[in-house]
C-alpha positions in Angstrom: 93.8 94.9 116.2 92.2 94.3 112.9 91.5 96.9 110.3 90.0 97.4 107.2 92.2 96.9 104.2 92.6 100.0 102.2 93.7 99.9 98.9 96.6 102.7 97.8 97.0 101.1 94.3 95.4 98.5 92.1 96.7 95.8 90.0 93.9 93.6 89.4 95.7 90.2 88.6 97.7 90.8 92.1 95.0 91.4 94.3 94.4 88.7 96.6 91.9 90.1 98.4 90.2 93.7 99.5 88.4 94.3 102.4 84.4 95.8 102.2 83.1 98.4 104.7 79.2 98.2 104.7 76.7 99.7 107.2 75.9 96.6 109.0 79.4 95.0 109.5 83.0 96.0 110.2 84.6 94.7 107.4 84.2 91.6 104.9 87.2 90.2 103.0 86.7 89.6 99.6 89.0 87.7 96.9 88.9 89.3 93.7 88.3 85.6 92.2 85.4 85.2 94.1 84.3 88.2 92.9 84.3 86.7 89.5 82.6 83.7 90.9 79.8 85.7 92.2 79.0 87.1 88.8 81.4 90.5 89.6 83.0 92.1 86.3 85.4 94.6 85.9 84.0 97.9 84.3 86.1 100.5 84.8 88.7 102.8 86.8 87.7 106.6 86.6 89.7 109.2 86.6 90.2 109.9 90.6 91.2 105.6 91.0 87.7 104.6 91.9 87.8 101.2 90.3 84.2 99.4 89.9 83.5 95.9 89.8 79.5 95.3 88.3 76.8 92.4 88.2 73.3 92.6 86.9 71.1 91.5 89.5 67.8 92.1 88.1 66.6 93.2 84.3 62.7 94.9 84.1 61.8 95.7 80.7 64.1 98.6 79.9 65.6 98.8 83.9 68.6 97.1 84.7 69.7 97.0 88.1 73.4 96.5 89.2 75.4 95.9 92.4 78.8 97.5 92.5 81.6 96.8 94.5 83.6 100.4 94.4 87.2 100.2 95.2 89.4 103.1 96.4 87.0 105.8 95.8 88.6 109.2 97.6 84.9 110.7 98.2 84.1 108.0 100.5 87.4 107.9 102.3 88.9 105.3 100.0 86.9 103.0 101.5 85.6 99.9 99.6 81.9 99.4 99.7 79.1 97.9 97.7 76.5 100.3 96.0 73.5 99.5 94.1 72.3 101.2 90.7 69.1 101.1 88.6 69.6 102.5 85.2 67.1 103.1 82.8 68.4 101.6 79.5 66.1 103.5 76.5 66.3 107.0 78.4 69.5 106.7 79.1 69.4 107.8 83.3 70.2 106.3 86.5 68.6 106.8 89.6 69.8 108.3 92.8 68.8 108.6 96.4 66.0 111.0 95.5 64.4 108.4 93.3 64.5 110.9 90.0 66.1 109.6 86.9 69.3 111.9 86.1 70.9 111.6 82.7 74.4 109.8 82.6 76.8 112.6 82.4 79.0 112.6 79.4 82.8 112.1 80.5 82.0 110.3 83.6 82.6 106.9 84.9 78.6 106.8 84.4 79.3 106.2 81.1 81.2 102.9 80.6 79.2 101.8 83.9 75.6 102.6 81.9 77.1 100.9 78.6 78.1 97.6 80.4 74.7 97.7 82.1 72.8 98.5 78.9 74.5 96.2 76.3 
């Protein structure tokens, strides 16, 4: 039986490979090296573990939009997924499910995720 690859602990030059949960599939295996192929970056690990791996997929004026790939992030059952982010660049806000922009909260992992985004 096949299962999703959860990740206890992170060393990112020995990963081979993690596995992403997403809505419409099971799971997808992904190499950290072909994460960097893709465009992926390493960002940041917060405080809790989440580690978060960031491209820019699109840039609109002062809007920058980023895909994520979060690793090992206990709210969502350390599951590994891929999130999407707009963040608004002069104002210094991100948007959310509700479609209002929220300011990056100081002392976050918002914070080094908005400045790779923004610089």
């Amino acid at each position: 039986m096949y299962r999703p690859l959860t990740l206890l602990a992170i060393t990112l030059t020995a990963i081979p490979a993690i596995a992403i949960t997403t809505a419409s599939s099971k799971a997808e295996v992904i190499n950290i090296d072909q994460l960097n192929k893709e465009g992926y970056e390493y960002v940041t690990t917060s405080d809790d573990g989440t580690t978060f791996f960031v491209k820019i997929t699109k840039r609109i004026s002062d809007t920058v939009f980023v895909e994520m790939v979060v690793i090992d992030d206990p709210d969502n059952n350390k599951k590994v997924y891929r999130w999407k982010q707009p963040y608004n660049c002069a104002n210094k806000t991100y948007q959310r499910g509700d479609r209002k922009w929220k300011p990056i909260v100081p002392g976050t992992s918002m914070v080094p995720l908005f400045k790779w985004s923004c610089s």
